[in-house]
LOVO-504859 format. One record per residue (C-alpha): residue in three letters; x, z, y. Coordinates in nm, 2 decimals. Layout:
! residues N
("ALA"; (X; Z; Y))
...
END
This chain:
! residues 182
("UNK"; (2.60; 2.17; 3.30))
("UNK"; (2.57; 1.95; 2.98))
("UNK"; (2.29; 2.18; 2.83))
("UNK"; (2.10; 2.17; 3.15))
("UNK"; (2.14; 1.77; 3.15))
("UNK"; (2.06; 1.75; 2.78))
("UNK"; (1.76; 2.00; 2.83))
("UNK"; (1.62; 1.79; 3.17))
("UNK"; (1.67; 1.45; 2.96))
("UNK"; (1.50; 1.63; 2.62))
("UNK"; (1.20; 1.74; 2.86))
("UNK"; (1.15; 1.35; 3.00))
("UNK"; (1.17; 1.19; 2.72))
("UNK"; (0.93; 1.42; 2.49))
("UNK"; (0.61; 1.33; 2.67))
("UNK"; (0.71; 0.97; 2.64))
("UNK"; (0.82; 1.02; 2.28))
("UNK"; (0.46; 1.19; 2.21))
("UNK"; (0.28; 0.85; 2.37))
("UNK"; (0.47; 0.63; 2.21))
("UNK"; (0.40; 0.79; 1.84))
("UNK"; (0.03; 0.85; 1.93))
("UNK"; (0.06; 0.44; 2.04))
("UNK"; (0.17; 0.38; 1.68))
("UNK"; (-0.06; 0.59; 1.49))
("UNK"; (-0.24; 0.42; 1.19))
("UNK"; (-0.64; 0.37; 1.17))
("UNK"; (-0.76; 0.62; 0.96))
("UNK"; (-0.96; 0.52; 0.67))
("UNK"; (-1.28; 0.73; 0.73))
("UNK"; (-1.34; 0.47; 1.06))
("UNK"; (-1.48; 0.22; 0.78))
("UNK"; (-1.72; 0.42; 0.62))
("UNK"; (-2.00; 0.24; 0.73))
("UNK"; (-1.85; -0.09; 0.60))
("UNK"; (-2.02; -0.29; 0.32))
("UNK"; (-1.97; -0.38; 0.05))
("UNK"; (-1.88; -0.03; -0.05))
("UNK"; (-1.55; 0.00; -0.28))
("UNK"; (-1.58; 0.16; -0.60))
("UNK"; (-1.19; 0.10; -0.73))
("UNK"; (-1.35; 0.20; -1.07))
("UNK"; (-1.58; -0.10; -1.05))
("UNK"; (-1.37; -0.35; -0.89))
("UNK"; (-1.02; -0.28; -1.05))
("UNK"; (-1.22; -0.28; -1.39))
("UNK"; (-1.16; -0.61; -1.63))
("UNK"; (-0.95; -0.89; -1.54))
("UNK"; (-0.84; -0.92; -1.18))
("UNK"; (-0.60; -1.18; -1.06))
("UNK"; (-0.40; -1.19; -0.73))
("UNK"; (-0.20; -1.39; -0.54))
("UNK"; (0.08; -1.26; -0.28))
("UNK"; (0.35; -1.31; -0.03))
("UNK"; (0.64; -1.08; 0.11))
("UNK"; (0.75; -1.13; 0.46))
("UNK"; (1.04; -0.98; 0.66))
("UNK"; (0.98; -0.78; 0.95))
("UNK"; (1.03; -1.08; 1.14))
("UNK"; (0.74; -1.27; 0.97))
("UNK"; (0.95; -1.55; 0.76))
("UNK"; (0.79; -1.52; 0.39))
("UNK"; (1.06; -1.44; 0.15))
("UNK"; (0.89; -1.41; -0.17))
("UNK"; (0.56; -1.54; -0.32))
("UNK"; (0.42; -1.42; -0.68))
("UNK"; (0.05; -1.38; -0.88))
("UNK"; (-0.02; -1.11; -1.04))
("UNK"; (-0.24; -1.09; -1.37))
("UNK"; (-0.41; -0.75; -1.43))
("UNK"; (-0.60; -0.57; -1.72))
("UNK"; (-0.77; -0.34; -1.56))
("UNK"; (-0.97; -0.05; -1.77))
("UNK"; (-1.14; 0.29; -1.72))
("UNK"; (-1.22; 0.58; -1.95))
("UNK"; (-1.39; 0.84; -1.75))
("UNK"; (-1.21; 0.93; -1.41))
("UNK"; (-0.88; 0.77; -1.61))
("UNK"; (-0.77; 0.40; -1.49))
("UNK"; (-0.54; 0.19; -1.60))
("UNK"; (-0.42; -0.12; -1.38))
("UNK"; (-0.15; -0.29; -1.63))
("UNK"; (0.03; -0.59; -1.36))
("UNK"; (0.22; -0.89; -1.48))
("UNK"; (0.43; -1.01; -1.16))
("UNK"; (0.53; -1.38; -1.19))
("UNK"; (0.73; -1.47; -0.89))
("UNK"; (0.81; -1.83; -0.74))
("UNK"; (1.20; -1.76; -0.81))
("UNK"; (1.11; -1.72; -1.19))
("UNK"; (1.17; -1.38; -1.23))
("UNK"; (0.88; -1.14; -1.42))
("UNK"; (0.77; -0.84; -1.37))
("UNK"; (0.61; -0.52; -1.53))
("UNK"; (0.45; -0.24; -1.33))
("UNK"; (0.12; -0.02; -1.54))
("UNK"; (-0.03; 0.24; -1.31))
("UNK"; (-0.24; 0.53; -1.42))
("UNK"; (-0.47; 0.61; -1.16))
("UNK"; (-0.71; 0.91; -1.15))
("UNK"; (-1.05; 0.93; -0.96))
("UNK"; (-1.09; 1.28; -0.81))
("UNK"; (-1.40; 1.29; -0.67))
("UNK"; (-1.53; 1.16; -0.34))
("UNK"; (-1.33; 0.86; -0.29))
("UNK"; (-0.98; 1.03; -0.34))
("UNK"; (-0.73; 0.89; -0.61))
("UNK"; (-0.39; 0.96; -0.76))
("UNK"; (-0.17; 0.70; -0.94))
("UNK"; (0.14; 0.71; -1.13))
("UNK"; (0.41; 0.41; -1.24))
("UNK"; (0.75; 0.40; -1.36))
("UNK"; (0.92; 0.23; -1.09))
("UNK"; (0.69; 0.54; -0.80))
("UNK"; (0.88; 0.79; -0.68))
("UNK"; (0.64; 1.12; -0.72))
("UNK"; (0.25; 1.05; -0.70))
("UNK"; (0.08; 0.78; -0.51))
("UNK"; (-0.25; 0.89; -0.32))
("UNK"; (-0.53; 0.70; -0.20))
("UNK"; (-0.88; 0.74; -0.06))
("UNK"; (-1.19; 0.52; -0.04))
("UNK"; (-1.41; 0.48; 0.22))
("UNK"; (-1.69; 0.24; 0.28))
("UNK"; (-1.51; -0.10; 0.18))
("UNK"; (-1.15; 0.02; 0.23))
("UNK"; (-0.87; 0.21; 0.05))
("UNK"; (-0.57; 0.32; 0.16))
("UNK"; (-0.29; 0.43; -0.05))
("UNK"; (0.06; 0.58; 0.08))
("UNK"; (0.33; 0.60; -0.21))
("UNK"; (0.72; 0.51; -0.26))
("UNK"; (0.83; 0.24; -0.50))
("UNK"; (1.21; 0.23; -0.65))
("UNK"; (1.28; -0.14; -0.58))
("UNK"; (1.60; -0.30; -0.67))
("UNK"; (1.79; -0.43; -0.37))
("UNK"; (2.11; -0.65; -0.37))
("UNK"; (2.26; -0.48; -0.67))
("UNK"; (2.15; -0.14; -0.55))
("UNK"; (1.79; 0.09; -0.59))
("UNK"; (1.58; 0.18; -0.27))
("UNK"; (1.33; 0.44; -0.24))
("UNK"; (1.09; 0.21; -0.02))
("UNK"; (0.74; 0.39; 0.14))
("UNK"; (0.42; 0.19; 0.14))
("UNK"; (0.11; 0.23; 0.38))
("UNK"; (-0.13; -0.01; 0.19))
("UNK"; (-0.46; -0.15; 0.23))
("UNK"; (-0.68; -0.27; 0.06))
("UNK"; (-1.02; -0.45; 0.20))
("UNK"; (-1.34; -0.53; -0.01))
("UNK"; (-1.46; -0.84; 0.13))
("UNK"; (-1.74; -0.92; -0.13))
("UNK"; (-1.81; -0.83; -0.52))
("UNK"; (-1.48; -1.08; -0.60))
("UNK"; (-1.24; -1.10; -0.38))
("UNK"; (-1.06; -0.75; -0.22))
("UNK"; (-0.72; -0.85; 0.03))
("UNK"; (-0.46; -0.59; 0.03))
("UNK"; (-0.18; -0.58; 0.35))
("UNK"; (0.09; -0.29; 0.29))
("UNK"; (0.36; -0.22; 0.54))
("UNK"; (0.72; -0.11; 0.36))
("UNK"; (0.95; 0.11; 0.52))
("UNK"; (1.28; 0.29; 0.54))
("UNK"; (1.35; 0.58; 0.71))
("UNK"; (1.02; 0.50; 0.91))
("UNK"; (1.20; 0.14; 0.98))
("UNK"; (0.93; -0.10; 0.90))
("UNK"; (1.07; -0.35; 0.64))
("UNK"; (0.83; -0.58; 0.61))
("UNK"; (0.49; -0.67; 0.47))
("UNK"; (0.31; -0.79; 0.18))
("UNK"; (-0.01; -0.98; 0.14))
("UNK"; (-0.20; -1.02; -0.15))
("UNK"; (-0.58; -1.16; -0.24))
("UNK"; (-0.72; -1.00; -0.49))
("UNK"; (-1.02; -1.24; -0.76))
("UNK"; (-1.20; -1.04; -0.99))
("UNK"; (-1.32; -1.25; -1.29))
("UNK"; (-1.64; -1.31; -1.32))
END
């Protein structure tokens, strides 16, 4: 009688588990394709780029702010995006990425603090870019996933939103605006 129960209950729930993960699927990036200005991460993420941030909890209260100062440089379809973190606490911090363009839109990036490869794609004036960063946490290291986003707005100024989670928990958020120096 307990299988059966467990069965019936498995069966009612399923087409109301499948709705509710359709409900929270992400855009995908392809829908801005038509979008101008057109992001070319090789252009924009080329020279000095400054940006401003915030991280907020999954209930919205802003925990930490920072800037971030870039040198940003490209030698073929290699990139380099070295970031200095300077948050409002005092603390510094390091992070160089090695990207690589692979053709039509798609990218691959590497840094010392990503677990495995990051991976990204272009399209019209967006890029999205999945990828897990080792963050320390209370004393302790956390394998934390991304789903970022990054918006060109014009030929200066990109905003970036990326959603942080845990075990598919959503953590919280940051925020950044992106200035590309003139």
């Amino acid at each position: 009688m307990t299988l059966q129960l467990t069965r019936r209950h498995l069966l009612g729930i399923a087409p109301a588990l499948t709705l509710g993960l359709a409900g929270c699927a992400a855009p995908d990036v392809g829908q801005y394709a038509a979008e101008k200005p057109a992001l070319d991460l090789r252009r924009y993420f080329d020279g000095l780029v400054t940006a401003h941030g915030m991280f907020s909890s999954r209930s919205g209260e802003v925990k930490r702010r920072f800037t971030v100062a870039m040198q940003c440089s490209w030698q073929g379809e290699d990139g380099v995006l070295d970031e200095e973190f300077s948050y409002s606490d005092g603390e510094r911090q390091r992070r160089i990425w090695r990207l690589r363009h692979l053709g039509q839109g798609a990218y691959t990036g590497r840094a010392d603090d990503v677990v495995g490869e990051a991976r990204g794609q272009t399209a019209g004036n967006a890029f999205r870019w999945g990828y897990t960063l080792r963050l320390p946490v209370d004393g302790k290291t956390w394998d934390v996933d991304f789903d970022d986003w990054m918006f060109l707005i014009d030929e200066r100024v990109m905003l970036n939103r990326a959603t942080m989670s845990k075990f598919g928990v959503r953590l919280g958020e940051v925020q950044l605006a992106f200035t590309k120096a003139a």
